[in-house]
C-alpha positions in Angstrom: 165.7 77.1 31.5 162.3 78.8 31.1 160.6 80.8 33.3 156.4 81.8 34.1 155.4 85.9 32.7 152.3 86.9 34.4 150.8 90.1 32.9 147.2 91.4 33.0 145.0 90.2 30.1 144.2 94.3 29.2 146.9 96.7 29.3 146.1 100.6 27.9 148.7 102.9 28.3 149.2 106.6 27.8 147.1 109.8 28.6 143.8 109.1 28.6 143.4 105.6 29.0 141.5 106.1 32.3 138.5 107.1 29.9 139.0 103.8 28.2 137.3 102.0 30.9 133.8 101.1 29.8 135.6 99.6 26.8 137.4 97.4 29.2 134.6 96.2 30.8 133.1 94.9 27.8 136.1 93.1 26.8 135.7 91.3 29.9 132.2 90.7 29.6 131.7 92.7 33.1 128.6 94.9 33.7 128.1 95.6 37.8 132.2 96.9 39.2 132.6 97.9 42.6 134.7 101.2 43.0 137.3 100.3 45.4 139.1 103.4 46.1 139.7 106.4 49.1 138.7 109.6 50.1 141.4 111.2 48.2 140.1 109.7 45.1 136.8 111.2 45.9 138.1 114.9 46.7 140.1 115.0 43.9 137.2 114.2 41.8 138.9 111.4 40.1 135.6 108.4 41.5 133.3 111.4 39.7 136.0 111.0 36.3 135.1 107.3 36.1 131.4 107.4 37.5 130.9 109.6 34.4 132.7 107.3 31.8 130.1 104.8 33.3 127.2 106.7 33.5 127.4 107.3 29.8 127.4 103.9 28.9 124.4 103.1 31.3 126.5 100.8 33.9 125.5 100.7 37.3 127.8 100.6 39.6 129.0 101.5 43.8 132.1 102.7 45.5 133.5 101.5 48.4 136.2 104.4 49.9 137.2 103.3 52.7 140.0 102.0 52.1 143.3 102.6 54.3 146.7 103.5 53.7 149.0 100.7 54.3 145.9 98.2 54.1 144.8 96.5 57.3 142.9 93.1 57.9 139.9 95.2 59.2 139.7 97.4 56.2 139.9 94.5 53.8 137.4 92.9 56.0 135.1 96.1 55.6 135.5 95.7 52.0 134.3 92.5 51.4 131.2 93.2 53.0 130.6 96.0 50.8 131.2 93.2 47.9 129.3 90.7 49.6 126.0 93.4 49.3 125.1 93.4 45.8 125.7 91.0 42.7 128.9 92.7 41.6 131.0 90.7 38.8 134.0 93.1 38.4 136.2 95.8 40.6 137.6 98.4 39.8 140.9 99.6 41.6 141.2 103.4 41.8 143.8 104.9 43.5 147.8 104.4 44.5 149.0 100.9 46.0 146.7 100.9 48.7 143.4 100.7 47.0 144.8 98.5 44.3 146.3 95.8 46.8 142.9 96.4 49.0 141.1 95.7 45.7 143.1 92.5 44.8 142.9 91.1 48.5 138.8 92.1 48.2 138.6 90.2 45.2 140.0 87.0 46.2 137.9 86.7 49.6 135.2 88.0 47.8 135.5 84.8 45.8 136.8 82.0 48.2 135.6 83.4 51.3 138.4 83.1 54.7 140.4 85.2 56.0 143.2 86.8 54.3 145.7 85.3 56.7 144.2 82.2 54.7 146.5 83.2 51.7 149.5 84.6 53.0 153.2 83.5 51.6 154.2 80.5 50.9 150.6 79.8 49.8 149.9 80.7 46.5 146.8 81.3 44.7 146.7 81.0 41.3 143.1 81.5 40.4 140.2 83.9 40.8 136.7 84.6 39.7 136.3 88.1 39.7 138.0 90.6 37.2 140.1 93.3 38.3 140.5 96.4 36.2 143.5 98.7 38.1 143.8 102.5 37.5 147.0 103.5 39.2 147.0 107.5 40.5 151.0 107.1 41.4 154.0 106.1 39.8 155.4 104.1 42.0 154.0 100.4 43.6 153.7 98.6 40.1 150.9 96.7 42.0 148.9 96.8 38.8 151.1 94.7 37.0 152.3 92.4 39.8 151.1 88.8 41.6 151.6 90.4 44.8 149.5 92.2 47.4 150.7 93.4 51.0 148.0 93.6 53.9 149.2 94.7 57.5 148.2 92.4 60.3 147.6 94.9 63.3 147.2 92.2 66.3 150.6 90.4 64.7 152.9 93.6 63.8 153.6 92.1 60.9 152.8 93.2 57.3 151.7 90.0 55.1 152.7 89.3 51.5 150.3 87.5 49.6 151.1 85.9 46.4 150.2 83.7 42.7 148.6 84.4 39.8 145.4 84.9 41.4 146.2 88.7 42.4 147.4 89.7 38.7 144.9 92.5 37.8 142.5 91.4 34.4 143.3 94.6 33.1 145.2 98.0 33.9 144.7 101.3 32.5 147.7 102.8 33.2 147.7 106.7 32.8 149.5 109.4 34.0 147.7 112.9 33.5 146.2 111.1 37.3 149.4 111.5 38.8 149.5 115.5 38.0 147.5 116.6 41.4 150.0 113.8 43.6 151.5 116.5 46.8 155.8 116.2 46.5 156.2 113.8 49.2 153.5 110.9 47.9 155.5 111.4 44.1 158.7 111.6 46.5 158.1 108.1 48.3 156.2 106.3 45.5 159.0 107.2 43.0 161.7 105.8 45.1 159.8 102.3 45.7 159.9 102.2 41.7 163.4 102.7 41.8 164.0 100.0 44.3 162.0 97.5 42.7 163.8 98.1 39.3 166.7 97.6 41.1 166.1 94.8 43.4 163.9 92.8 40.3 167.6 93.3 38.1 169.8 91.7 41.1 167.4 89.1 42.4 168.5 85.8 42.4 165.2 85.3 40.4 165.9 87.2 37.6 165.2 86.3 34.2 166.1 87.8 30.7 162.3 89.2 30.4 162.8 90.5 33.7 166.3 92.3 33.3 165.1 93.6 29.9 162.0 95.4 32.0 164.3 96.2 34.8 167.1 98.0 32.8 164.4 100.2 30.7 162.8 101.0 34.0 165.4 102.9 35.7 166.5 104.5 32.3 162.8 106.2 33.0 163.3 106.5 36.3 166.3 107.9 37.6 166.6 111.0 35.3 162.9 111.9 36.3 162.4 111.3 39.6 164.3 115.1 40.7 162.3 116.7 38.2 158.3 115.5 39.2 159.8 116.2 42.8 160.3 120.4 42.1 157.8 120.6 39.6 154.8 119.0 39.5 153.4 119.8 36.2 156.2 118.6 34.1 154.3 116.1 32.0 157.0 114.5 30.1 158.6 113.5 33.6 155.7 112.4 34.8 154.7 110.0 31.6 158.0 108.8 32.0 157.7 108.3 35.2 154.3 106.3 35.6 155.8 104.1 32.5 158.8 103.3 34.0 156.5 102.6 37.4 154.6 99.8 35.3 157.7 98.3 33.4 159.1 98.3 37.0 156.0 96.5 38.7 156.4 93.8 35.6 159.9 93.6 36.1 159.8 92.3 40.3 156.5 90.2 39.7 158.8 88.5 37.3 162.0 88.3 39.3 160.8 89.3 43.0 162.3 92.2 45.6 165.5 90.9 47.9 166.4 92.4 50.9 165.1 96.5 50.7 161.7 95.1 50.6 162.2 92.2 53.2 163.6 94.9 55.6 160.9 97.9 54.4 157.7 95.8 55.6 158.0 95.5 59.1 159.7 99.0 59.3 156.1 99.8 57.7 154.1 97.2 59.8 155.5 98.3 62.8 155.9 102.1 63.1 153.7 103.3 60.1 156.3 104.4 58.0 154.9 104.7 54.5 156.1 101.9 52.0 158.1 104.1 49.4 159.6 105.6 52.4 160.9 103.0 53.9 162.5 102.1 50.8 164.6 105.1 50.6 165.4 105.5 54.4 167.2 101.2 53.5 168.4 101.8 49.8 171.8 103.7 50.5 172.7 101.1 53.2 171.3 97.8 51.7 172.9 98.6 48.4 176.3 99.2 49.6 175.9 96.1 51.9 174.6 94.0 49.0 177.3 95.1 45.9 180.0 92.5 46.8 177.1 89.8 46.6 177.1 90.9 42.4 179.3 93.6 41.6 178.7 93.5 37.6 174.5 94.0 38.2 175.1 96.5 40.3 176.9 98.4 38.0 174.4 97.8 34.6 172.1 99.8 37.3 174.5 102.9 37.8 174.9 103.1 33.8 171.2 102.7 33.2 170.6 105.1 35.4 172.8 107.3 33.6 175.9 107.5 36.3 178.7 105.6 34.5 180.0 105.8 30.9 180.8 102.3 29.8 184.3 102.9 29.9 184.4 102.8 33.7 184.7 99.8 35.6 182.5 98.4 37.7 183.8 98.5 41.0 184.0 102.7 40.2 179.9 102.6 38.8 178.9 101.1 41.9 180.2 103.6 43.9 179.3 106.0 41.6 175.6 104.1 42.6 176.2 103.9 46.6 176.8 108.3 46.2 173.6 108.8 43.5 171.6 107.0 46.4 172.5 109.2 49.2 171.7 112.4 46.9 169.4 111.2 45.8 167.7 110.8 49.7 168.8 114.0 50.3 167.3 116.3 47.0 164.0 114.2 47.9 164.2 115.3 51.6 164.1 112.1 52.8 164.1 112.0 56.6 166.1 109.0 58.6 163.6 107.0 61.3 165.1 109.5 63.8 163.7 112.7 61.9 160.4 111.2 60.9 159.6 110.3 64.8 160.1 106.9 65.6 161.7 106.7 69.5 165.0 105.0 69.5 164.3 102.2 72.4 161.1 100.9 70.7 163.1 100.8 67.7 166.1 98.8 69.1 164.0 96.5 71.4 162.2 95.6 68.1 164.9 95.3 66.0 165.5 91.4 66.4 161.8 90.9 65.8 161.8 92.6 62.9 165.1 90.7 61.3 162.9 87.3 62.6 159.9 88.9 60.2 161.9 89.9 57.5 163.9 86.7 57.1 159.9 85.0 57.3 159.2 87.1 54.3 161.0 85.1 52.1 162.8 88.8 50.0 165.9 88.9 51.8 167.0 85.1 50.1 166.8 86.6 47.0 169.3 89.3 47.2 173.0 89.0 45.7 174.0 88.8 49.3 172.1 86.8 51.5 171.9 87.9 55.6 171.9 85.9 58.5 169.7 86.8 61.4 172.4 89.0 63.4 173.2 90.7 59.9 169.9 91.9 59.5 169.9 93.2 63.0 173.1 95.4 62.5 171.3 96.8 59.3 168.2 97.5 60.9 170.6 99.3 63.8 172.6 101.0 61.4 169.4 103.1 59.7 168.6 104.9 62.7 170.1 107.8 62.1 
């Protein structure tokens, strides 16, 4: 059986290849990009990094920074009127997942027009008009490698996944001296959603032999460097290893898909404004050790890839070898459970069912090993409280 690859057309990768992007632009024939980025970008100086590479080369260009964390309908709305101002026949996505989904969603309205409700799963758009040139600042969303982008509807509490071949990024310069300045907590949370979707893109039902191949060499990045970009932020060799096993991780799920971790994550996120990566951890631990029986042998290619199990042990041992690394692995991160980072108990619980309902809607939990019913999923989402 075959399967579809998507990949951006331009991929430059290494330290440095930020500066490469006037080259990129004239590969794609583009001369008028739209900065889509946030105020971060722009206090950190890295907007005035790239207006500078353009400058040089005499190409105009705007920035639109107001984009949000955990993108909303209103922001992307905002956007689009920023694109819908001038004659702009590129963007450029600056920034962590945010900006870079913002971007993507921008891109496509800025082309078809609607709402982006309009394209939320199961439709699929496959085509676009105007180029997108991503420049991840974390290691950790993938989202300039992947098909995906995720836009929180406010009125609805419910966080959208939009999908197809349309929302592949033209090109991604993919370089990691921009994730030196990220605070312990953003490398924290964006390191772990890597990590899950390396995981979750190897045990998919989905998954392929390009994907497992990404998958696999993903967590061997990941797992041994995640610790040390947490306690020390200037160790570079972590930190390339970790942005490169943050793409090869993106690749691997737009191939294969996420399962039940990310099906569970966005309404946590939707609902009580947990940040993505976040999320992630607070499910992994419990998801994974619900999930193992569903495919005991994947499960256990992840503990040795990740270093836990000599080959020599069986499985059933890696994966609990796998079920202990996550729970350490929460803890050396400081990751808090929903009760430490604030969210009350009763407006959790009431919303519980509702969120199962979402999650199901997603389509990510009928990809996992082991697929949950309704009342499952609401034991889970019980059982992460505390």
């Amino acid at each position: 059986m075959s399967y579809q690859v998507y990949l951006p057309k331009i991929m430059e990768v290494g330290g440095g290849a930020s500066k490469k992007i006037t080259e990129v632009l004239r590969k794609l024939g583009c001369q008028r990009p739209l900065i889509i980025t946030d105020k971060v970008m722009l206090e950190l100086g890295y907007v005035a990094a790239i207006g500078e590479e353009l400058n040089f080369a005499d190409i105009p260009f705007d920035v639109f920074a107001d984009t949000v964390p955990e993108p909303t309908v209103a922001s992307i709305v905002a956007g689009v009127h920023q694109f819908h101002t001038d004659r702009y026949d590129s963007i450029i996505a600056l920034g962590g997942g945010s900006p870079i989904d913002s971007a993507k969603a921008i891109g496509i309205l800025g082309s078809y027009g609607g709402e982006i409700r309009d394209y939320k799963f199961p439709c699929s758009v496959d085509e676009k008009k105007i180029p997108v040139i991503a420049i991840p600042t974390t290691a950790g969303t993938g989202s300039e490698v992947t098909r995906f982008t995720i836009i929180t509807d406010d009125d609805a509490g419910e966080k959208m996944l939009c999908v197809g071949a349309g929302f592949m990024p033209d090109a991604a310069l993919i370089d990691y001296q921009l994730t030196l300045s990220l605070p312990s907590r953003v490398t924290a949370d964006t390191g772990i959603d890597a990590l899950t979707h390396a995981i979750e893109a190897y045990v998919s039902s989905k998954a392929n032999a390009f994907s497992d191949s990404q998958a696999l060499s993903a967590m061997r990045l990941i797992a041994p460097s995640l610790r040390r970009v947490y306690r020390d932020s200037d160790d570079t060799e972590a930190r390339e290893n970790m942005m490169l096993g943050s793409t090869l991780a993106g690749i691997a799920f737009s191939a294969a898909s996420v399962a039940l971790v990310h099906g569970m994550s966005r309404p946590i996120g939707a609902n009580f404004h947990v940040p993505h990566g976040l999320s992630n951890a607070m499910l992994l631990p419990k998801v994974t050790e619900y999930s193992i029986s569903g495919n005991i042998p994947k499960y256990a290619d992840c503990a040795r890839a990740m270093g836990l199990a000599e080959s020599h042990i069986s499985d059933d041992d890696a994966c609990l070898m796998l079920i202990v690394e996550l729970i350490q692995l929460n803890m050396a991160l400081d990751v808090p459970t929903l009760s430490e980072f604030g969210v009350e108990k009763e407006a959790y619980l009431s919303l519980c069912p509702t969120m199962a309902d979402q999650a199901l809607a997603s389509g990510s939990p009928s990809n996992n090993p082991r697929v949950p019913n309704r009342a499952t999923l609401i034991e889970l989402y019980q059982n992460i409280w505390a």
